[in-house]
PAZAPA-4460 file (N, C-alpha, C; in steps of 0.05 Angstrom, whole numbers, plus 32768, in hexadecimal, padded with zeros to 4 digits):
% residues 290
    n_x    n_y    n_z   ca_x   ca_y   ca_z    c_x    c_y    c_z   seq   type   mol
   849A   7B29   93A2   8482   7B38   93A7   8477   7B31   93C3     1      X     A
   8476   7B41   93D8   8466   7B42   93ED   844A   7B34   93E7     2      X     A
   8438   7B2F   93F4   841D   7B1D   93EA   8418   7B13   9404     3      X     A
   83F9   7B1B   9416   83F0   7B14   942B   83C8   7B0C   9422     4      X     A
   83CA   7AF4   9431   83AE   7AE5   9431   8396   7AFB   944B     5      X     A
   8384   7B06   9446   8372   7B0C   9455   836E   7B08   9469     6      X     A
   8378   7B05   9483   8379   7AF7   94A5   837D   7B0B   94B8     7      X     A
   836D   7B08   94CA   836E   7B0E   94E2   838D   7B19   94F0     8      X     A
   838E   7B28   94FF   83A8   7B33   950D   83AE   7B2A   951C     9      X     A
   83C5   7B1E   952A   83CB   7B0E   953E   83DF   7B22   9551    10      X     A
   83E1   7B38   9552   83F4   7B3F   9559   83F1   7B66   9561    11      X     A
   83FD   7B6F   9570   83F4   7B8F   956F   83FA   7B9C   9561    12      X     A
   83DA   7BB2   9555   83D4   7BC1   9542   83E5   7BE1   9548    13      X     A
   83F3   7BE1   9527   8408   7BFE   952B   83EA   7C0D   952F    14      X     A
   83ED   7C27   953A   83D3   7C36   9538   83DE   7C47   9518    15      X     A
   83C4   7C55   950E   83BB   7C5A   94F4   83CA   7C72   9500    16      X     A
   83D3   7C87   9519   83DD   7C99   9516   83FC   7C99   951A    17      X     A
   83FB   7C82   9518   841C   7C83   9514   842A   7C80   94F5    18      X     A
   841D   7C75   94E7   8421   7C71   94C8   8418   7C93   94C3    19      X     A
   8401   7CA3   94D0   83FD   7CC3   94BF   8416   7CCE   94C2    20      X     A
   8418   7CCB   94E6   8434   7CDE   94ED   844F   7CD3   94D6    21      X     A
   8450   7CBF   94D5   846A   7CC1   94CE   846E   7CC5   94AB    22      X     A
   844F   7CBB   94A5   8452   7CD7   9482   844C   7CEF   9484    23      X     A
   8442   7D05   949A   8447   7D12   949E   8466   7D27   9498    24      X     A
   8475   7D1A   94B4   8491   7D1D   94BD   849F   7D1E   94A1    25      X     A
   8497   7D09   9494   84A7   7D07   947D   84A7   7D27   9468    26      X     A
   8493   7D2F   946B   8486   7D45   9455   8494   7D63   946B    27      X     A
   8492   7D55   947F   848E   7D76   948B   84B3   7D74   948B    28      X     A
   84C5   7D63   948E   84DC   7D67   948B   84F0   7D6E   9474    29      X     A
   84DB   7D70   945A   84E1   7D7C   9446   84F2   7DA1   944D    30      X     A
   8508   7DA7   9443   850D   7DBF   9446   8528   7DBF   945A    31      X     A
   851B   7DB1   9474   8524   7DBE   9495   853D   7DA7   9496    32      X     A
   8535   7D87   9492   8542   7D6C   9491   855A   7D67   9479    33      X     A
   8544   7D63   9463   8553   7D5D   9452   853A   7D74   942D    34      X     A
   854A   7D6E   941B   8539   7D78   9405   8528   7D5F   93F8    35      X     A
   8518   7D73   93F1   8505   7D54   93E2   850D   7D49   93C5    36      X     A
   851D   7D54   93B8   8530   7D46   93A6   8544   7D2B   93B6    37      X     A
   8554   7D33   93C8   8552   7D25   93DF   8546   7D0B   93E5    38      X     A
   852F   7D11   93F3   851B   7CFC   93FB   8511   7CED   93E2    39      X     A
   8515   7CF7   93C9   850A   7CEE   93B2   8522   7CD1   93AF    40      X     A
   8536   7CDC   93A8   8543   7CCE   93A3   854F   7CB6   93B7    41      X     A
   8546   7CBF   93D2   8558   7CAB   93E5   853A   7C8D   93E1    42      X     A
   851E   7C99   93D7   8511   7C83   93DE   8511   7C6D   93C7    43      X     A
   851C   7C79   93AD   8525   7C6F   9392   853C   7C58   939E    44      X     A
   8554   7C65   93AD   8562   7C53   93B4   855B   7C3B   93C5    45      X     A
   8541   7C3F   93D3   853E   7C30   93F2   8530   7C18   93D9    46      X     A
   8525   7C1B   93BB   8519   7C0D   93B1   8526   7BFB   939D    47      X     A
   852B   7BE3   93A6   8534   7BD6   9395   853D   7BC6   937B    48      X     A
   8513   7BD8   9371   8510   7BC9   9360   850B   7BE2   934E    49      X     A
   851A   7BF9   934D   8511   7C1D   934A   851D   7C14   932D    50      X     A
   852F   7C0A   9328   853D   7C08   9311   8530   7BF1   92F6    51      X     A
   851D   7BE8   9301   8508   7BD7   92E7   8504   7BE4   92D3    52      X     A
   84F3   7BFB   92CD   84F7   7C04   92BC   850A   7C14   92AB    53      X     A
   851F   7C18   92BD   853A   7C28   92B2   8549   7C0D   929D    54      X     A
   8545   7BF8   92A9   8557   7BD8   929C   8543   7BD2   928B    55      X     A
   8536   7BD7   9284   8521   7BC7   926F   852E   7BCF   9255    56      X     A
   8531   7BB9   9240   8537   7BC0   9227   8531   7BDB   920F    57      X     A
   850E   7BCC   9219   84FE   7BD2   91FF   84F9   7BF2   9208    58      X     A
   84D7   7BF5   91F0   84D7   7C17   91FA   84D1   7C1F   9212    59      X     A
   84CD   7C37   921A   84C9   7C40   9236   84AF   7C3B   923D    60      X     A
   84AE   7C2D   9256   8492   7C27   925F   848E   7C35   9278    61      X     A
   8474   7C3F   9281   8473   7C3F   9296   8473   7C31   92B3    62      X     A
   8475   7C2C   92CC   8480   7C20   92DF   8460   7C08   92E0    63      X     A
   8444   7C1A   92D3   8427   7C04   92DE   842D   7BE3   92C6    64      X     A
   843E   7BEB   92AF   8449   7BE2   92A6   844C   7BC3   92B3    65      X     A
   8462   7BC3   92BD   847F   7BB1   92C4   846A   7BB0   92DF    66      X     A
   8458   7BBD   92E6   8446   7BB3   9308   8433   7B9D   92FC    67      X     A
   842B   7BA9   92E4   8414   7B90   92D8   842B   7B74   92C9    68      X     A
   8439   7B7F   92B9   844B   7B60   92B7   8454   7B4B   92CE    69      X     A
   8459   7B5F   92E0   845E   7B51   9305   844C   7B41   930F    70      X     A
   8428   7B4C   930C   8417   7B3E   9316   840E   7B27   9304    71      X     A
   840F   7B2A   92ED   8411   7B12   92E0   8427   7AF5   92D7    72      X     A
   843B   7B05   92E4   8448   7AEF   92F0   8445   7AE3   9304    73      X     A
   8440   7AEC   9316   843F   7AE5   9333   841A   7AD1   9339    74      X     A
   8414   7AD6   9327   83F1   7ACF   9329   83EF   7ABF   9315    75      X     A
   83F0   7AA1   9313   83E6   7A94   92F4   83CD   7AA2   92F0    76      X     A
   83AE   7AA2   9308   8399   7A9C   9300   8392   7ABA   92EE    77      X     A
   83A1   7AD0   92F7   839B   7AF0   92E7   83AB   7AE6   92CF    78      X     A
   83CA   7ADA   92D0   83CB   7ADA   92B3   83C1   7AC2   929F    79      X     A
   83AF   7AAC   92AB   839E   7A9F   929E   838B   7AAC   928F    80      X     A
   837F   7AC2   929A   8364   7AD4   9293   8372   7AE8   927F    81      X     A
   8385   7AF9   9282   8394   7B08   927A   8398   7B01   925B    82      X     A
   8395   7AF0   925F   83AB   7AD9   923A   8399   7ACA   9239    83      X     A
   837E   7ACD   9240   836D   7ABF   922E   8364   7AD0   9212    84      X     A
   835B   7ABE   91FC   835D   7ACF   91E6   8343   7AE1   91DF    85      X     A
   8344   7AF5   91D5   8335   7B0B   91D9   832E   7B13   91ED    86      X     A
   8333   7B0C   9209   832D   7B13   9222   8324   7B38   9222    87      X     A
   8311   7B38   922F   8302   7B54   922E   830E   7B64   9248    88      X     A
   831A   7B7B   9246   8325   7B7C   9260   831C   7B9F   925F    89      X     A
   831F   7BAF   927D   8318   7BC5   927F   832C   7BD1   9292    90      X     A
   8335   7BE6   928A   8349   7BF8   929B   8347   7C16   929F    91      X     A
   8338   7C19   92BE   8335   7C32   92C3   8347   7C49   92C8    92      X     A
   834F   7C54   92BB   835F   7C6D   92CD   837A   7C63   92D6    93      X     A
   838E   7C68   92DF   8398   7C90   92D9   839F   7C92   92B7    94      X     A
   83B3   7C83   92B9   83BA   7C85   929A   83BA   7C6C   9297    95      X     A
   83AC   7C5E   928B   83AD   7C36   928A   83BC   7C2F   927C    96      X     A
   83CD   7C42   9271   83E0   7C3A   9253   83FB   7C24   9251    97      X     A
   8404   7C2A   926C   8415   7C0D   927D   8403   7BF2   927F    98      X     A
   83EE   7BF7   9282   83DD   7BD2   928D   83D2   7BCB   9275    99      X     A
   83CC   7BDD   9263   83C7   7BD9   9245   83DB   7BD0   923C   100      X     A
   83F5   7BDB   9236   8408   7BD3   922B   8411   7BBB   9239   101      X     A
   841A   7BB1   9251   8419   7B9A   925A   840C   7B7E   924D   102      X     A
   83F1   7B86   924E   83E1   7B70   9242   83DD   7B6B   9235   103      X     A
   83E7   7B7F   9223   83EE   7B79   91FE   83FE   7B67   91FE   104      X     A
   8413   7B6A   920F   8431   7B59   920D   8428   7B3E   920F   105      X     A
   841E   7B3B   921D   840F   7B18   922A   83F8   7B18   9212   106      X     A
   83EB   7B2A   9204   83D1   7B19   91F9   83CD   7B37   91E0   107      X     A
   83D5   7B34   91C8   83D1   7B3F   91B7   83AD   7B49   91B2   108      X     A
   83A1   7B2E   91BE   8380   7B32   91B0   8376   7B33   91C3   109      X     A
   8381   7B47   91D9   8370   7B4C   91E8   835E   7B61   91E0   110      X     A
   8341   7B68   91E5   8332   7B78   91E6   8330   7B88   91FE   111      X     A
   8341   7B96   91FD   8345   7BA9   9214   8333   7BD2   9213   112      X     A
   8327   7BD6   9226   8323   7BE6   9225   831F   7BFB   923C   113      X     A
   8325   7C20   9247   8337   7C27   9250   8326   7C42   924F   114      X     A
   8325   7C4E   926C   831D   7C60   9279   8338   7C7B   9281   115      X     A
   833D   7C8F   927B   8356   7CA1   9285   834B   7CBA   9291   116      X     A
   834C   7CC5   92A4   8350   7CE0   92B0   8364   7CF0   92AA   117      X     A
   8377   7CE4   929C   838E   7CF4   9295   83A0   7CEC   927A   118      X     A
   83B5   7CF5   9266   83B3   7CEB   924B   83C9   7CD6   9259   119      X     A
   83C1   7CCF   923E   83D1   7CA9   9239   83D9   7CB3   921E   120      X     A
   83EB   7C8F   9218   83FC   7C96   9206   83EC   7C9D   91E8   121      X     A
   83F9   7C9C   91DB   83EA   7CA5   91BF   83E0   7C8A   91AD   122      X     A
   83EB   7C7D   91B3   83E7   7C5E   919E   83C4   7C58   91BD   123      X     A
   83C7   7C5A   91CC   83AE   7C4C   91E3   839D   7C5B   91D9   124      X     A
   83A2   7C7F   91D6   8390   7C93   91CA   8381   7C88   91AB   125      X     A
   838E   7C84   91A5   837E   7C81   9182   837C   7C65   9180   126      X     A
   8380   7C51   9196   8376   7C40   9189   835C   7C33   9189   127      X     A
   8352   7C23   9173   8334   7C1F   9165   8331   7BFE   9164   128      X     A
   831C   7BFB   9172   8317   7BDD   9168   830E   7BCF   914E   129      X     A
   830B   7BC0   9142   8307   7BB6   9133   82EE   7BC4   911D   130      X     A
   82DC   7BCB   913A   82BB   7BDA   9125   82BA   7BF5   9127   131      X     A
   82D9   7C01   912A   82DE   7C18   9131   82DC   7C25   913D   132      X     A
   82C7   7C1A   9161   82C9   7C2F   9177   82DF   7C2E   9184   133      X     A
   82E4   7C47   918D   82FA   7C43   91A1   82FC   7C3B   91BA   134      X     A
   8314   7C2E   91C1   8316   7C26   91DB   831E   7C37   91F6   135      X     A
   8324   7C47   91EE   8325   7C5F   9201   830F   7C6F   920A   136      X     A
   82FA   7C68   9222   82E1   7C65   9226   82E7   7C85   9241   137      X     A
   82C6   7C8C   9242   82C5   7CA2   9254   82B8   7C96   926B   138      X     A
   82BA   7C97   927D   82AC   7C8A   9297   8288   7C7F   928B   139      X     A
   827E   7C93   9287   8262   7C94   927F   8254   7C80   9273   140      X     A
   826A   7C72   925F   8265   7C64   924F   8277   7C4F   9255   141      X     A
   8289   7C3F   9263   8295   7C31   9263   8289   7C1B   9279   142      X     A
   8271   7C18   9275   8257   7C01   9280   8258   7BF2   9268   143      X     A
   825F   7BFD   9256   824D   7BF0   9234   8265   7BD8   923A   144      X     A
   827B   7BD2   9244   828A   7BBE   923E   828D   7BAB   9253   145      X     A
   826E   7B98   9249   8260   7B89   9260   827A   7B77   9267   146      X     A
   827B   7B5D   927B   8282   7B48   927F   829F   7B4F   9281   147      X     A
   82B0   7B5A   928B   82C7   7B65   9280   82D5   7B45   9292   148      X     A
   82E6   7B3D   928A   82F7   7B29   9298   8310   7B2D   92AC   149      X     A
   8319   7B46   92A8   8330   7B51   92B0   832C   7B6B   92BA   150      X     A
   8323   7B7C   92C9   8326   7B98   92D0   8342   7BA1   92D9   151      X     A
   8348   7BBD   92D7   8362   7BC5   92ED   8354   7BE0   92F2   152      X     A
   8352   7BE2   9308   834E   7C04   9310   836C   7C12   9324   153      X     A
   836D   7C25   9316   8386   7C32   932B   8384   7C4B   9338   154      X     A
   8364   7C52   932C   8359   7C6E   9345   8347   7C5C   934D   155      X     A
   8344   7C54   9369   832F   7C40   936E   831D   7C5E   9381   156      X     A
   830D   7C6B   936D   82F8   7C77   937A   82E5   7C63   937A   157      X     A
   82C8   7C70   9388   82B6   7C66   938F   82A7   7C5F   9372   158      X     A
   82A4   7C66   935C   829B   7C70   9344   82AD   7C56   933A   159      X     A
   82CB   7C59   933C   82D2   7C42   9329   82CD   7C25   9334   160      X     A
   82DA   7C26   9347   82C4   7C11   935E   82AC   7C00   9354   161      X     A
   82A0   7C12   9355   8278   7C05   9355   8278   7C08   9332   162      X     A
   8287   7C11   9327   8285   7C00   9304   8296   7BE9   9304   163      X     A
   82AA   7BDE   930B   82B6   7BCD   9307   82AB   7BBA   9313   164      X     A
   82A2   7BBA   932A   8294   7BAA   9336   8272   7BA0   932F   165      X     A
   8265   7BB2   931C   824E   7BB7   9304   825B   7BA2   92F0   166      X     A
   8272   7BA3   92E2   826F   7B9A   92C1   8281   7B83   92C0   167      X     A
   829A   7B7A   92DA   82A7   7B69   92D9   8299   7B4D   92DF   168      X     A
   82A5   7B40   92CE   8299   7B1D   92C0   8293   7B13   92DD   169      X     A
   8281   7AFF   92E2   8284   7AEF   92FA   82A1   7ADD   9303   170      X     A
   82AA   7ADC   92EE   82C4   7AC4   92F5   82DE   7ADA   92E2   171      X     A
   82DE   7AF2   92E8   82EC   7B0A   92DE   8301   7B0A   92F6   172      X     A
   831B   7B23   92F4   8326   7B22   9305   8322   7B4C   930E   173      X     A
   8322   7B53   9327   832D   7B62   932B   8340   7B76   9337   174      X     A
   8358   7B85   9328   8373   7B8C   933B   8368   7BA8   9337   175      X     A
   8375   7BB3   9357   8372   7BD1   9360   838E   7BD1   936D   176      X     A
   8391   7BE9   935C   83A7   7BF7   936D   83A2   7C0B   9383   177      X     A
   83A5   7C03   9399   83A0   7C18   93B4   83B7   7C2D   93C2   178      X     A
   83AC   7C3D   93CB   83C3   7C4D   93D3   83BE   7C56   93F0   179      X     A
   83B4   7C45   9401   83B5   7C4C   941D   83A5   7C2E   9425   180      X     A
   83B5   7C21   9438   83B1   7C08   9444   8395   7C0D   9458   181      X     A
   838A   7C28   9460   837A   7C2B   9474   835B   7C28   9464   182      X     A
   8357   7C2B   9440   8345   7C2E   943E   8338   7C17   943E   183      X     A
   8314   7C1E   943B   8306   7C06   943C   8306   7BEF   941F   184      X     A
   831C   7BF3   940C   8316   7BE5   93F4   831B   7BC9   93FC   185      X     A
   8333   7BC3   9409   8332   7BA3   9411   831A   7B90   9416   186      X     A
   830F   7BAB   942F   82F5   7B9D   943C   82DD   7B98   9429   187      X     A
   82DE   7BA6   940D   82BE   7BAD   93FB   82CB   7B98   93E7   188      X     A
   82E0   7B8F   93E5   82EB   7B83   93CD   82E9   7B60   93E1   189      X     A
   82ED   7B62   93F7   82DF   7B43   940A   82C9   7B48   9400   190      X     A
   82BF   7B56   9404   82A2   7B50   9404   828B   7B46   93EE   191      X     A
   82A1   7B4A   93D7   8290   7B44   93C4   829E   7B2E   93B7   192      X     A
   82B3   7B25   93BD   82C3   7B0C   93AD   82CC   7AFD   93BF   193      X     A
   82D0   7AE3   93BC   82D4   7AC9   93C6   82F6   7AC6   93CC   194      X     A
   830A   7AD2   93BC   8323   7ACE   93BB   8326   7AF2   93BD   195      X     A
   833F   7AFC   93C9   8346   7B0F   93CF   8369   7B0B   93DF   196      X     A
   8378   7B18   93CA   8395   7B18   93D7   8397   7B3A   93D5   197      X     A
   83A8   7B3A   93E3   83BE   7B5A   93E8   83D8   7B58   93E1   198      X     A
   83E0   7B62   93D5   8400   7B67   93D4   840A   7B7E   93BF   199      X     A
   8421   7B7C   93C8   843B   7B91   93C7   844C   7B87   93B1   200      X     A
   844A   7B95   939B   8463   7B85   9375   8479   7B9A   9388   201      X     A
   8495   7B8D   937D   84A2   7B8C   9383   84A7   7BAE   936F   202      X     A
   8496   7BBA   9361   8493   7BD5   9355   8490   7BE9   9364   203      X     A
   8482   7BE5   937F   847E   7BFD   9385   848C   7BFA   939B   204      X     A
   8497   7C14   93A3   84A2   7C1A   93BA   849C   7C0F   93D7   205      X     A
   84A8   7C04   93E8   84AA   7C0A   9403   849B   7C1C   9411   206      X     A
   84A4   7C36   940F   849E   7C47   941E   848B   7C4E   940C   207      X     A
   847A   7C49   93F4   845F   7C51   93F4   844C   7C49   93F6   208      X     A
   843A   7C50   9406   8420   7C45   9408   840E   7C2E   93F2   209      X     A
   8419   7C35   93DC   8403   7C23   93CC   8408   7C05   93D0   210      X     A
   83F1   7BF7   93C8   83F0   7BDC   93C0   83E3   7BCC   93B7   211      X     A
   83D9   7BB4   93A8   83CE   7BAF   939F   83AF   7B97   93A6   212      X     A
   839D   7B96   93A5   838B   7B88   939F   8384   7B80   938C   213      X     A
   8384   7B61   9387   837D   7B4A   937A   8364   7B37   9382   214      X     A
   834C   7B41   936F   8335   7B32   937A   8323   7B26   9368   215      X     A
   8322   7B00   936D   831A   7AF8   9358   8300   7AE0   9366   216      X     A
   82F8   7AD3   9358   82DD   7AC3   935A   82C8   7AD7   936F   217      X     A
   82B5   7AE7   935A   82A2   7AF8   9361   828C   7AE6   936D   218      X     A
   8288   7AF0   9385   826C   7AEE   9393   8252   7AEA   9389   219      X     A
   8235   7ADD   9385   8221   7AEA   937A   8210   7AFC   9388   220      X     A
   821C   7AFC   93A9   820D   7B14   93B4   822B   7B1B   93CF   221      X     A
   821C   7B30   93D6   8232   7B3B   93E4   823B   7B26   9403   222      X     A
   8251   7B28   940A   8250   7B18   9421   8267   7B24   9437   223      X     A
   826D   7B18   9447   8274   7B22   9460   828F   7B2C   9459   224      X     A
   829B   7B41   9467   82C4   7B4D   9462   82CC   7B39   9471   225      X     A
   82DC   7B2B   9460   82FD   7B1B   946A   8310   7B2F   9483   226      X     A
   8317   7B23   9491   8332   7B37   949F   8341   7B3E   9496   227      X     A
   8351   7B56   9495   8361   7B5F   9486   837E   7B70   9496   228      X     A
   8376   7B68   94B5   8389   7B80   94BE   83A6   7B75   94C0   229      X     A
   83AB   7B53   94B2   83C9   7B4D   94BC   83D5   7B5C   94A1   230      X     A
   83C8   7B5D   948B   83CF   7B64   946E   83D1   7B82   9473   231      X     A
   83C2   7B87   9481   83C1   7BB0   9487   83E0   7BAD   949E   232      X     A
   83DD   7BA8   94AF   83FA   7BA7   94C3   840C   7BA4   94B4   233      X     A
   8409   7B91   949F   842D   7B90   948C   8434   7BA2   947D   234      X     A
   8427   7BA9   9478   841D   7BC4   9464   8427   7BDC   9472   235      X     A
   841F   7BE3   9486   8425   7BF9   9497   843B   7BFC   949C   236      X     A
   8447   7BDB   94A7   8460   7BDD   94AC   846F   7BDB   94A1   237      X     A
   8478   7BDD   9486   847D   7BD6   946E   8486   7BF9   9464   238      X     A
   8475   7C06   945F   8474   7C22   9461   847C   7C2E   9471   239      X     A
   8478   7C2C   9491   8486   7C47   94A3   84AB   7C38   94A2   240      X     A
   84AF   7C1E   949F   84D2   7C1C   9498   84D6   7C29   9485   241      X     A
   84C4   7C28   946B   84D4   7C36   9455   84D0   7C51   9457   242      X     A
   84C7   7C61   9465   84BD   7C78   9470   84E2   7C7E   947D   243      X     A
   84DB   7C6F   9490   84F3   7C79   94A5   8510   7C76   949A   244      X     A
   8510   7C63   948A   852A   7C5D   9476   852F   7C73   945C   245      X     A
   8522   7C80   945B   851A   7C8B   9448   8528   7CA5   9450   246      X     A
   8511   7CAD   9467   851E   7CD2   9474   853A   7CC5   947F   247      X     A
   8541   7CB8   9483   855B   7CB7   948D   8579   7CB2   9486   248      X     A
   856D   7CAE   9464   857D   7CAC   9451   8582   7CC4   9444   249      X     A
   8568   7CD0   943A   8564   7CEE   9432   856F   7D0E   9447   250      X     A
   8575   7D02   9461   857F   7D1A   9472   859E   7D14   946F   251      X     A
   85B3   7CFA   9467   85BF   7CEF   946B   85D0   7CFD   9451   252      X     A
   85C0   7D00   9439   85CC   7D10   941E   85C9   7D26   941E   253      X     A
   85AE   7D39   942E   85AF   7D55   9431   85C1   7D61   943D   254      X     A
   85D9   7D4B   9451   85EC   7D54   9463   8601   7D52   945A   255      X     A
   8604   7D4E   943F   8619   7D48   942C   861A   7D53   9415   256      X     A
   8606   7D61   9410   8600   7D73   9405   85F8   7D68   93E3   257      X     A
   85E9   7D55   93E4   85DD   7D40   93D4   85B8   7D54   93D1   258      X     A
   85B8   7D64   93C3   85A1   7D76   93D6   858A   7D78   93B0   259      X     A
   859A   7D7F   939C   8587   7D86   9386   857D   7D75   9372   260      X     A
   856E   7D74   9362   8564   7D60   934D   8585   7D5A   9341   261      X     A
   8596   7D67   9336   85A9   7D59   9328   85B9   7D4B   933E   262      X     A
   85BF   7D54   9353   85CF   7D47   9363   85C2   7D2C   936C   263      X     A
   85AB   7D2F   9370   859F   7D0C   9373   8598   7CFC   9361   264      X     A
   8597   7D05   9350   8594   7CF0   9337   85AF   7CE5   9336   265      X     A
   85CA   7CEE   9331   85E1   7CE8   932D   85DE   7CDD   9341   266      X     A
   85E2   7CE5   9359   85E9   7CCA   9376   85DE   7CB4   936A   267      X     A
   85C2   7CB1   9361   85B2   7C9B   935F   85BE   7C86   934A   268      X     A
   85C1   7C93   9335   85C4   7C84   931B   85E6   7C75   9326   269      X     A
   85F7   7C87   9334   8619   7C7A   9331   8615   7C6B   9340   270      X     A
   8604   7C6C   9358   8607   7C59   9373   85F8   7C43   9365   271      X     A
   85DB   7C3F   9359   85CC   7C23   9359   85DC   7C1A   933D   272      X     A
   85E1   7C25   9328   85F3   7C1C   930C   860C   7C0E   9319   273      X     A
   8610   7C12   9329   862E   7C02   932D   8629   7BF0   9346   274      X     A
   8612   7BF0   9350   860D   7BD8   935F   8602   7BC3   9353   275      X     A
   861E   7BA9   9353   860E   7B93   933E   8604   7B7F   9353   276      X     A
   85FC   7B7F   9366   85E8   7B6E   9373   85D0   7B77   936E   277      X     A
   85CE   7B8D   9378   85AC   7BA2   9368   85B0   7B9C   934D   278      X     A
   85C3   7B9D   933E   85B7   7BA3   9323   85AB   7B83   931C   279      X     A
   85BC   7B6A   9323   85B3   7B48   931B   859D   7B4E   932A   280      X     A
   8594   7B55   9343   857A   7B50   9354   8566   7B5B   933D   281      X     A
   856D   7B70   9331   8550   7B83   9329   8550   7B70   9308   282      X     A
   8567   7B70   92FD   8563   7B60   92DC   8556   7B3E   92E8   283      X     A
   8557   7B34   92FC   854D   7B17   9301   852E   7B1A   92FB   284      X     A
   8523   7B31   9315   850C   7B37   930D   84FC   7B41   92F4   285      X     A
   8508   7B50   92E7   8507   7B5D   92CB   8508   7B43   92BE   286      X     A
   8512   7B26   92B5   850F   7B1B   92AB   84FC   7B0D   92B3   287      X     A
   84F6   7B00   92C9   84E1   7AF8   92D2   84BA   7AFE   92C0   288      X     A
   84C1   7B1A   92C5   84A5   7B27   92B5   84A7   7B36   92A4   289      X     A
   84BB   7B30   9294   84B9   7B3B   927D   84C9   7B24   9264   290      X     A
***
C-alpha cells in the first residue's frame, strides 16, 4: 500500500492542468484511439491487484470490501478501534454494504450503523438492532448515533463531512474515500485532527484518482492545515502514469482488433489466469487481509 505523511514539497509542482489534460485525452480518445471496452480493460490489466476479488473464496463481495480489510491491516490503531467490542461505528454512503460486511468479519458485535444514496445489499437492508430500530439510517437522522468510534464516508460531500465530524468520538477514527487529490478534504481533515495519513490500498487503481484519508486523535478546536502537496505530487503522479499506460495499452488492442466487451474480457481473464507471478502476488495479498 502506497502511504504518505503530510509534508511540505521539496521538489517541482506537476501543474493541476496537466493531470485535467491528460483525463481529458483519455475520454476524448474514446471512439477515434481505441474503444472504451478497450480502455476498460487495458486499465484492469495495468492493475495488479484487479483480481482480489475474482480469487477470494467465499461469497461475492464488493471491491470497498477487501479496501476496508486492507486498511485494517495495514493500520493496527483503526483495527484496534475496529475490534473493539460493541464498538459504535457509522458508514455514510454510496452503498456501505462492503465496510459493513468487512467489519463484521473482524468484530461480530459491532454496532454498526449506515447511511445509503443508493440500494445495498438485502441482509444491511433489514437489518435490526437489538430494540428493533434499524440501522439503516436517513441522513436526517443519523446525528442520533452520538460518539461514533469509527466513521467511513465514501461521498465525502460537504453534508457528510460536517456530520461525521459533529458525532465522531474524540479518540474515534475517521476514513474518507476521495476521488480527486486537488480537493480541500486533506486540508479540513489537518485541521481538525492531530494525526492525518494519505494513501493508496493496493484496491484501487493506478490510474484512478481516488484515495484514501485516515484521520485520527481529534482536535478540541480547530487548528492550523498540515502540508500536503508532497502526498498530492505522488498522487498526481501516480495517476497521469497509469493514465498514459493505460491509453497506450488500450490503442495497442484496438489495433488488434481486441475492440468489444466479449473480446476484452477474454483477453483479460486468459492473459492474468495464466500469469502465475500475478496470480502468487495477488493470493499473498488476499491472504494477508483476509
Amino acid at each position: 500500500m502506497w502511504q504518505c505523511q503530510l509534508q511540505p514539497l521539496t521538489r517541482p509542482r506537476t501543474e493541476p492542468a496537466v493531470l485535467q489534460d491528460a483525463r481529458t485525452r483519455m475520454k476524448e480518445d474514446i471512439g477515434t484511439k481505441y474503444t472504451e471496452a478497450a480502455l476498460t480493460v487495458a486499465r484492469r490489466m495495468l492493475h495488479d491487484y484487479d483480481l482480489i476479488p475474482h480469487l477470494h473464496a467465499g461469497k461475492t463481495h464488493s471491491r470497498s470490501y477487501f479496501l476496508l480489510l486492507e486498511l485494517l491491516a495495514e493500520y493496527p490503531a483503526l483495527r484496534h478501534i475496529a475490534t473493539t467490542a460493541n464498538v459504535r461505528t457509522l458508514h455514510l454512503d454510496v452503498g456501505p454494504g462492503g465496510f459493513i460486511d468487512a467489519l463484521l468479519k473482524s468484530n461480530l458485535s459491532a454496532d454498526w450503523h449506515a447511511t445509503s444514496s443508493t440500494e445495498v445489499y438485502e441482509h444491511i437492508r433489514n437489518a435490526k438492532k437489538n430494540n428493533g430500530h434499524s440501522r439503516l439510517l436517513h441522513h436526517s437522522i443519523a446525528q442520533e448515533v452520538g460518539d461514533a468510534r469509527l466513521i467511513t464516508v465514501q461521498t465525502a460531500s460537504p453534508e457528510n463531512m460536517a456530520l461525521a465530524l459533529q458525532i465522531l468520538h474524540p479518540q474515534g477514527v475517521l476514513v474518507v474515500q476521495c476521488e480527486e487529490p486537488s480537493s480541500g478534504l486533506v486540508g479540513q481533515c489537518a485541521a481538525h485532527f492531530d494525526h492525518v495519513m494519505v494513501c493508496k490500498p493496493r484496491l484501487l487503481a493506478p490510474s484512478a484518482p481516488d484515495f484514501i484519508i485516515i484521520a485520527a486523535q481529534r482536535r478540541a478546536t480547530t487548528g492550523a492545515t498540515m502540508e500536503y502537496t508532497e502526498a498530492q505530487e505522488q498522487l498526481v503522479c501516480m495517476e497521469l502514469q497509469g493514465i498514459q499506460q493505460a491509453r497506450c495499452l488500450a490503442t495497442y488492442l484496438t489495433q488488434i482488433d481486441i475492440k468489444n466487451n466479449t473480446d476484452t474480457q477474454k483477453l483479460y481473464f486468459d492473459h492474468v489466469f495464466t500469469n502465475a507471478k500475478r496470480i502468487e502476488k495477488v493470493q499473498l495479498v488476499l491472504s494477508a487481509i483476509s
